[in-house]
Backbone bond lengths (Angstrom), bond angles and torsions (degrees), N, CA, C in turn:
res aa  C-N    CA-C-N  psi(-1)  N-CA   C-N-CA  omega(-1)  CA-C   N-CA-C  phi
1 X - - - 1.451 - - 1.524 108.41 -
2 X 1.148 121.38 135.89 1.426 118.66 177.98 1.696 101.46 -114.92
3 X 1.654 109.28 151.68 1.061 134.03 -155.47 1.408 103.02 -105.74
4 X 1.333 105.27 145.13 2.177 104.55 151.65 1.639 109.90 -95.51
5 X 1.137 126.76 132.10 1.470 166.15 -163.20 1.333 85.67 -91.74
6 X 1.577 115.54 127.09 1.511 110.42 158.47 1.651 93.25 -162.38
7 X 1.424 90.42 176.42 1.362 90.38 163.40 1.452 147.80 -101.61
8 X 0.978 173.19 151.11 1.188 118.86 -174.81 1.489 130.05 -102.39
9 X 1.921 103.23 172.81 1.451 97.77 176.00 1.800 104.49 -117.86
10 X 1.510 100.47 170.27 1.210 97.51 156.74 1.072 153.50 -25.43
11 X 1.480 110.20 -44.10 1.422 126.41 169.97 1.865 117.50 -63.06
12 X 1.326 94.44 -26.57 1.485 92.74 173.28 1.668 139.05 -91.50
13 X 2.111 87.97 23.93 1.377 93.74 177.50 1.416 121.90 -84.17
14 X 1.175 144.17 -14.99 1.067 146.07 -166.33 1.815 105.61 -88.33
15 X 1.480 106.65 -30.52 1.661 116.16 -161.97 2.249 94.58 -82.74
16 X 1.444 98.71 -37.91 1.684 110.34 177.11 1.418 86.54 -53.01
17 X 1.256 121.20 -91.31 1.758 137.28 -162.70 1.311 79.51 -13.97
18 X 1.795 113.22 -107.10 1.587 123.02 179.42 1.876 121.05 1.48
19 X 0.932 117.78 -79.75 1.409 133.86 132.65 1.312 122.87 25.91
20 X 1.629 93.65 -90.23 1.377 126.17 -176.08 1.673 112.52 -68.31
21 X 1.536 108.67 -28.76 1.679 111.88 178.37 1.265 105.32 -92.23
22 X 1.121 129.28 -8.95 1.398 128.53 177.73 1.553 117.28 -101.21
23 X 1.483 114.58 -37.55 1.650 108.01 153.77 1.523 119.25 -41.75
24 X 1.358 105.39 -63.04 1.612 124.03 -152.75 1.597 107.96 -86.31
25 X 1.601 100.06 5.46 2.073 101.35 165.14 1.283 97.04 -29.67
26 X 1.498 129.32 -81.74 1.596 161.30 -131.35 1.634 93.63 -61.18
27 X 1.493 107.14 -50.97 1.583 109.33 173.78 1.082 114.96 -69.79
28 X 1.265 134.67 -48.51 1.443 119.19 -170.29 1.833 134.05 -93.58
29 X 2.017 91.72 -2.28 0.971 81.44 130.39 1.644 154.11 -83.95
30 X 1.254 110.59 -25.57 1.078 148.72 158.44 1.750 113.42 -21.18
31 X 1.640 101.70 -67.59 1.479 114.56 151.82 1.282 124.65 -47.33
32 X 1.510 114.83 -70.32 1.721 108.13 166.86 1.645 118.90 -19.21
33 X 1.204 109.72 -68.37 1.285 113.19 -179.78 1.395 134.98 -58.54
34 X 1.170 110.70 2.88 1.369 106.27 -170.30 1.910 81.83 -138.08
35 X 1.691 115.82 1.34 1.515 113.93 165.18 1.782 112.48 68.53
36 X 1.173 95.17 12.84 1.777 93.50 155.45 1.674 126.82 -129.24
37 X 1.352 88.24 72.76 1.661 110.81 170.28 1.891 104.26 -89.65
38 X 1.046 104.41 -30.17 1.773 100.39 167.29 1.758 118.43 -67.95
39 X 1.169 91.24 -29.23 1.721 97.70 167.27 1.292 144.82 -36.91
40 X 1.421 104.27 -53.39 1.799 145.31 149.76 2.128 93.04 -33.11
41 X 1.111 115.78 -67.78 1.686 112.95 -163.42 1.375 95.22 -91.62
42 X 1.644 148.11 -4.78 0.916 137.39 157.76 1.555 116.04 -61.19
43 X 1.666 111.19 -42.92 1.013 109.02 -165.19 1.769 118.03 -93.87
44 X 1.595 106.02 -10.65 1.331 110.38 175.66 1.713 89.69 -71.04
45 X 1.260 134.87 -49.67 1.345 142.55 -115.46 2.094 73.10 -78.87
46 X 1.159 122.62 -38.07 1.109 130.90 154.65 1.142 160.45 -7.62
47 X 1.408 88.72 -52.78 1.563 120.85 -169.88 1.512 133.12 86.59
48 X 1.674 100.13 -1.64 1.284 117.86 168.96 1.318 142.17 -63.61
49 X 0.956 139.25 62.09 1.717 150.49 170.11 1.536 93.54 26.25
50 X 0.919 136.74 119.47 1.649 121.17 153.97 1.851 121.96 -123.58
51 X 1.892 97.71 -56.51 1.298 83.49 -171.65 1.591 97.22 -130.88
52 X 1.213 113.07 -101.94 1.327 111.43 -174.83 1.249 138.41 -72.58
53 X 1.694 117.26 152.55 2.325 100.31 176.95 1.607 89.56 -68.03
54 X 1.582 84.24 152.76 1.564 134.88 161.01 1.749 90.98 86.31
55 X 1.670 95.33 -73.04 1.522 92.76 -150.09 1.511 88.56 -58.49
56 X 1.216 124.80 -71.27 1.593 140.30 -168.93 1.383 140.00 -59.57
57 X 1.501 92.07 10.68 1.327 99.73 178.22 1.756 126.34 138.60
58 X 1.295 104.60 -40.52 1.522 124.46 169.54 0.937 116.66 -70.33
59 X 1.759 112.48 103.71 1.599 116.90 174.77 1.903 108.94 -91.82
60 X 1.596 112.94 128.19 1.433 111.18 -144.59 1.774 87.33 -113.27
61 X 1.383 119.11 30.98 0.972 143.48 166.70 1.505 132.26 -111.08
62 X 1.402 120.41 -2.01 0.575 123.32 176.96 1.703 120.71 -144.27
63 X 1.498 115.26 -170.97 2.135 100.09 -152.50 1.641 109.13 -50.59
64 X 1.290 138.54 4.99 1.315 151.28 -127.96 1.769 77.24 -97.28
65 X 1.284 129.49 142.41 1.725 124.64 150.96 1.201 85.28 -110.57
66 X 1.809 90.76 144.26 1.522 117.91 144.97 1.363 113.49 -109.90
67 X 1.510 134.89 164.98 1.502 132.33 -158.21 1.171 86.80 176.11
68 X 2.070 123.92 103.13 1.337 119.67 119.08 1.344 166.41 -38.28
69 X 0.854 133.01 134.22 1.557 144.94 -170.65 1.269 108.84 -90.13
70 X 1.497 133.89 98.58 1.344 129.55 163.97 1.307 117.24 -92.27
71 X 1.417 109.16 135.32 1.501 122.82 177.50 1.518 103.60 -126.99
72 X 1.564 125.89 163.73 1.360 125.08 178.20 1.664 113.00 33.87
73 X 0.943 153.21 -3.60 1.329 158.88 173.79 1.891 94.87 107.70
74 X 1.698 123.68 36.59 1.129 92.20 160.11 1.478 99.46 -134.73
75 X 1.572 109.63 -166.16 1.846 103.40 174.04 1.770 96.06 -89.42
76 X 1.184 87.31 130.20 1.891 118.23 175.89 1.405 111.96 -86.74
77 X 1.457 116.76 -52.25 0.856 118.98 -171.24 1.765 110.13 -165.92
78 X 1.418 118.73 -165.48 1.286 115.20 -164.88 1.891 115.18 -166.04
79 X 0.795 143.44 160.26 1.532 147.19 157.97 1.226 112.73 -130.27
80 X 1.187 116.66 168.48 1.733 126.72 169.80 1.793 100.04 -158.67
81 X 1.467 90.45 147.45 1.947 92.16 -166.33 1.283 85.79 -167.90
82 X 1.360 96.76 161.04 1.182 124.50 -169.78 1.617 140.20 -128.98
83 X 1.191 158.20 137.26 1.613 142.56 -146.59 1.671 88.12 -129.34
84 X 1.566 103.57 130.50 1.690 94.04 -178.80 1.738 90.76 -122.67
85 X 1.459 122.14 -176.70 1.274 130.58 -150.74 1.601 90.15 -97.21
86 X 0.941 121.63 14.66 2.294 113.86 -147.05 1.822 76.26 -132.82
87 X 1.596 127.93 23.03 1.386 125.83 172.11 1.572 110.57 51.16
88 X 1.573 99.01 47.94 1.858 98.09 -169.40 1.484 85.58 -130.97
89 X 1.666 113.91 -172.09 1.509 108.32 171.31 1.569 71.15 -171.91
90 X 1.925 96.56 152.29 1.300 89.92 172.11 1.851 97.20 -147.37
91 X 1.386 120.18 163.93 1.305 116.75 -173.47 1.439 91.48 -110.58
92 X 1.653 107.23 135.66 0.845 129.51 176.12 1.364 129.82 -88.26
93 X 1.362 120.58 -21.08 1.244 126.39 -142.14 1.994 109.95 -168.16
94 X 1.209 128.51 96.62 1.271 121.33 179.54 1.509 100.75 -136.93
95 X 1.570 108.51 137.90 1.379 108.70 179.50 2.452 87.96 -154.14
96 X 1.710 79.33 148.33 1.788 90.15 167.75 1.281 104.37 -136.30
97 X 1.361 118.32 132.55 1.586 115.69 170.09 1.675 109.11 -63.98
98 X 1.352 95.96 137.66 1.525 136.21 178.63 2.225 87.67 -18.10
99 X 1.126 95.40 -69.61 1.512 106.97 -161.94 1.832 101.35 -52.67
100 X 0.834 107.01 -21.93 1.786 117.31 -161.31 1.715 98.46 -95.08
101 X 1.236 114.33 -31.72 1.928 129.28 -155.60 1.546 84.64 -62.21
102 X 1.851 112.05 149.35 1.546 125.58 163.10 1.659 106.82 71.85
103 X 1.242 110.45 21.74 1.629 116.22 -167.82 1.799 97.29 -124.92
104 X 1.565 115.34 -10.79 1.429 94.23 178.57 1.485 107.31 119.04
105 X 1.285 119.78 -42.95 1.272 122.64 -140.89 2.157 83.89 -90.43
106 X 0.800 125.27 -41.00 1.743 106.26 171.76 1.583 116.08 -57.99
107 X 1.094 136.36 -22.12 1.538 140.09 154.57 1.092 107.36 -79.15
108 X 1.129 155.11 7.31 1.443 141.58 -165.35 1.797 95.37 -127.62
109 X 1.386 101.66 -26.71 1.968 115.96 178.03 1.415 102.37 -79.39
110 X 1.863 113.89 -43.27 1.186 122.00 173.43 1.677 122.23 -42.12
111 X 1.590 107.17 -50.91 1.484 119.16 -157.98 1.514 99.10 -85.35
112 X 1.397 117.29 -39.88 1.240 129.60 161.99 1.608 121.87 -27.68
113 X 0.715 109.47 -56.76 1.876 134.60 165.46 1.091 120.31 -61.27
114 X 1.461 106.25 -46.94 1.560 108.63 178.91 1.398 116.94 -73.49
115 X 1.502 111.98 -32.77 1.160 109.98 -179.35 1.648 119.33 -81.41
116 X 1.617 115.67 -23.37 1.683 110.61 160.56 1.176 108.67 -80.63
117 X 1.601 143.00 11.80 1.540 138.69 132.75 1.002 118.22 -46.94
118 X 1.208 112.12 -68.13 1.901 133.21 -160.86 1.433 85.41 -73.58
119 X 1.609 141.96 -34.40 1.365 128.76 -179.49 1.684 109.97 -70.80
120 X 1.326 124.47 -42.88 1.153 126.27 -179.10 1.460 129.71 -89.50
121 X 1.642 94.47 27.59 1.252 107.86 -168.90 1.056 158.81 66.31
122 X 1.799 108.09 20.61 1.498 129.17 175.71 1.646 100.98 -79.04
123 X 1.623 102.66 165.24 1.595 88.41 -156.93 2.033 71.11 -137.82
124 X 1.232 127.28 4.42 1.314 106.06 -161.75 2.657 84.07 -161.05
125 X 1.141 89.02 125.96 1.396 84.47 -175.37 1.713 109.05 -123.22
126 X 1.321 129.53 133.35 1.062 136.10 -153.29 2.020 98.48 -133.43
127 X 1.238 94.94 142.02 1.748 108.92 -171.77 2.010 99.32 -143.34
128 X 0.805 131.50 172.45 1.407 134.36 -172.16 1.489 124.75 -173.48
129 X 1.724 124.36 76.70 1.376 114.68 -179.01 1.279 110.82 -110.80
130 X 1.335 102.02 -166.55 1.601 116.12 -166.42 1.701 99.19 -86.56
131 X 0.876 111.62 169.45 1.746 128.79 -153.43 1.598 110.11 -120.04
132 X 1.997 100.34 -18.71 1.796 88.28 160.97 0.885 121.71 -107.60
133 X 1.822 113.36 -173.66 1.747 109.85 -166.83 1.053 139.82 -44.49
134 X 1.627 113.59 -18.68 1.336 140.96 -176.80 1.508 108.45 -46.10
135 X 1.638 108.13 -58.61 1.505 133.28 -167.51 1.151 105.17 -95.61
136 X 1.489 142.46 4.82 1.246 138.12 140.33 1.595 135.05 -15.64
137 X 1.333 101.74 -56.60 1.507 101.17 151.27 1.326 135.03 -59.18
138 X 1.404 107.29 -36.33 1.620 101.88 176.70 1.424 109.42 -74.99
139 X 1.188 132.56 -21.19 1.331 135.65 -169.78 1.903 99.81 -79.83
140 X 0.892 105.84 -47.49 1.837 102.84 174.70 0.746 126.09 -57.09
141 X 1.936 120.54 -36.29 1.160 130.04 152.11 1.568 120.72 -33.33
142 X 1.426 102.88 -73.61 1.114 109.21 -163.46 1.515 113.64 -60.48
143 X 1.423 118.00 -23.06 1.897 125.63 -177.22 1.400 92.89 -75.89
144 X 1.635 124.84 -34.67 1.267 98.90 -164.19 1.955 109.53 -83.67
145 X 0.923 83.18 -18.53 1.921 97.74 167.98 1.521 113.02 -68.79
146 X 1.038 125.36 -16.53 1.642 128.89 167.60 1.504 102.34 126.32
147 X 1.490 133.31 -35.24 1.508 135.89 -166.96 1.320 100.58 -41.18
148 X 1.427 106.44 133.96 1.525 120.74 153.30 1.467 128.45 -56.03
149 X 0.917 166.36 44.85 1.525 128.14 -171.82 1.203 137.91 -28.08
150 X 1.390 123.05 131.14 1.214 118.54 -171.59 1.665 104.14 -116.71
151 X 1.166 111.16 122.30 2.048 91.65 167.50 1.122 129.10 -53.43
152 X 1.364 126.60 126.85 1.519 129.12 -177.42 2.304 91.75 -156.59
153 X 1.375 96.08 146.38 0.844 114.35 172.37 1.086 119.09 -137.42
154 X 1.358 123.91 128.33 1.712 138.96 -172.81 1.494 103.65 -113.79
155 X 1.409 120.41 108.40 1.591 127.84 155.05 1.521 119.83 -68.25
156 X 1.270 116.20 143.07 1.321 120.69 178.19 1.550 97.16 -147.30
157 X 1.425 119.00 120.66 1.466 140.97 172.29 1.546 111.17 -111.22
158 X 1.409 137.01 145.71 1.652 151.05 -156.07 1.730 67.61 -126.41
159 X 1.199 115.15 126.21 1.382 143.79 123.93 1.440 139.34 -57.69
C-alpha cells in the first residue's frame, strides 16, 4: 500500500493520540508485565524522550519533524525525527495503526525521513527501540529501511 507523506497539522492531534494507543497496545502490555509502566513518567519526569508527541515527550515546537502517513483518507501512520549539529539526525518516534501494520507504510515513513536527513545534510541517521517482542515490528521496519542493529543493552532498576 503506498502512503501520502505530509506533515503534520494540528488538526491531526487527536487522530495520532488514538493512533498512538492503539499501535503501542503490544508495548504496554508488554510493560505491565514485567511491572514498569511507572517507568514511562520516571523517565519523562527526566527529560528523557520516551514515548509519545506532546503528552510523551515530543516537543512539536521545536527542530524535531513530525510527518503523517495517509491511507484511505485517514492518518495511518506517522514519524518524528530529528537534525542534530554533529551532521547526524535521528528518528525519534514511529508508530502505524494496528489496521495499516505489515502493509509497507512504516518503511515508506522510515525512508521518508531518511531521505529529508540525507537532504538536510545528515551524513549518519540513528533510530533506538526496545529489544522485546513488543518492538518487533519496529525493528523490521527499521532493517527493512537499511538500519543496522547494533547490540546495546540499557538496564533500568526502581529504587
Amino acid at each position: 500500500m503506498t502512503a501520502h507523506i505530509r506533515p503534520f497539522t494540528p488538526a491531526d492531534l487527536d487522530a495520532l493520540i488514538a493512533l498512538t494507543l492503539a499501535a503501542f497496545e503490544p508495548v504496554f502490555v508488554s510493560f505491565e508485565r514485567i511491572d514498569y509502566t511507572d517507568a514511562i513518567g520516571l523517565l519523562q519526569k527526566s527529560g528523557r524522550k520516551f514515548e509519545f508527541p506532546v503528552e510523551w515527550g515530543l516537543d512539536l515546537q521545536t527542530e524535531q519533524h513530525l510527518c503523517v502517513a495517509e491511507a484511505d483518507g485517514k492518518i495511518a501512520g506517522f514519524i518524528a525525527y530529528e537534525f542534530h549539529e554533529d551532521e547526524t539526525g535521528e528518528v525519534y518516534f514511529l508508530a502505524v495503526h494496528p489496521e495499516y501494520q505489515n502493509q509497507g507504510i512504516g518503511t515508506e515513513l522510515n525512508l521518508f525521513a531518511l531521505d529529508r536527513l540525507k537532504e538536510g545534510g545528515a551524513k549518519l541517521a540513528v533510530v533506538a527501540t526496545g529489544g522485546d517482542e513488543s518492538h518487533a515490528p519496529a525493528r523490521r521496519s527499521y532493517e527493512k529501511a537499511g538500519y543496522t542493529g547494533l547490540p546495546l543493552v540499557r538496564y533500568y532498576k526502581y529504587l
